[in-house]
C-alpha positions, 0 to 999 in steps of 0.5 A: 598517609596522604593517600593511593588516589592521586591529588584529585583523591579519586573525585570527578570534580577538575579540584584537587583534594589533599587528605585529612589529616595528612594536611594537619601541619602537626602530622608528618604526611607521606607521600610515595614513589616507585623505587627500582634498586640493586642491593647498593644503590637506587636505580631510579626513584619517581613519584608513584604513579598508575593512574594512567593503569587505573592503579593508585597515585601518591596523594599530594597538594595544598591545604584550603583550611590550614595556613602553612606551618611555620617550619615551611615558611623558614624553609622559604616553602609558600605552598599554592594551590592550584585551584585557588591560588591561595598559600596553605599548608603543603603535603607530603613532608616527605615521600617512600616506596608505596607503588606496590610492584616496588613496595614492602615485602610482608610476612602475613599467615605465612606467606611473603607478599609486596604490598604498598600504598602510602599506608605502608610509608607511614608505619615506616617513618614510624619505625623509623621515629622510634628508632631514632628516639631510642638510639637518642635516648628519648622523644624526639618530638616533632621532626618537622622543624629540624628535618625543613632546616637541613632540608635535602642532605636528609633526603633522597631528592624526587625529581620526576613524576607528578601525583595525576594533576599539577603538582609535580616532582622538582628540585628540593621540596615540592607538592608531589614528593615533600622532599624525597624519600628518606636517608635514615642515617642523615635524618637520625644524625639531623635528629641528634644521633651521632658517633657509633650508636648509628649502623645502618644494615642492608636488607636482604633483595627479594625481587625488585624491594630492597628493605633498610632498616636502623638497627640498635647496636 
């Protein structure tokens, strides 16, 4: 998770600060977005966001300690920071619902609640992990390499949005969004999944989420 405080991490200092360990370039650091949708199709998908409401913003930007990785450098991805002018590691790999008026719907003692941060997109790029290392059979290792290869047709591209300092939303990947929500059927099949163990069912709509989810069959 790369963090509900924006690229400044919520510091008073003008720098912009991305998260540990999100910035390792062994993690898959996530992002997030505000996800309006009907049961079908996305509406519109931005960077999350709320600063501006002393609310949360998706953590985002560019490490100072670890150079970046190599599947970012094949990618034709020198990431800078705004603050030092340095390459480095760039964050998020990739972004999901955390603005927490579109985010997840959660059963808890009872009772149905939305909830969001980008907390919520990591056990959800989890999830997804473990489904595709299921439908393949195995492990699937580190994503990264395969995922920064494809590039976008894995993902939904973020185009508008900015995570409160100067890292915005652009075409393919950028240090606001990583390269966009995902598309679990594209990512599984980039990951070696493919004829009909993949099915993807469409959730239920309760106000204004819509849960997806990859299911064995």
């Amino acid at each position: 998770a790369a963090g509900d405080a924006g690229s400044a991490d919520a510091q008073a200092d003008a720098r912009q600060h991305p998260g540990f360990p999100a910035s390792s370039p062994h993690v898959w650091a996530c992002g997030g977005t505000t996800l309006l949708a009907t049961r079908t199709r996305i509406l519109s998908e931005t960077v999350w966001n709320e600063l501006a409401r002393g609310q949360g913003a998706a953590g985002s930007g560019v490490s100072g300690l670890f150079a970046p990785p190599a599947y970012q450098l094949r990618a034709g991805i020198h990431p800078r920071s705004a603050d030092s002018g340095r390459v480095g590691r760039g964050l998020p790999d990739a972004s999901g619902v955390a603005d927490p008026v579109t985010g997840w719907n959660v059963l808890a003692l009872g009772r149905l609640r939305t909830t969001g941060g980008t907390s919520a997109v990591a056990p959800m790029y989890t999830a997804l992990w473990t489904l595709v290392g299921a439908l393949r059979g195995g492990r699937i290792g580190m994503p990264h390499p395969a995922l920064y290869a494809t590039r976008r047709p894995a993902f939904n591209d973020i185009r508008k949005g900015d995570t409160g300092g100067p890292y915005s939303a652009a075409r393919g990947w950028d240090a606001a969004s990583g390269w966009g929500s995902p598309n679990g059927r594209a990512i599984a099949q980039v990951l070696g999944v493919h004829g009909p163990a993949l099915r993807v069912q469409r959730g239920r709509v309760i106000g204004r989420s819509t849960p997806r989810e990859l299911e064995l069959t």
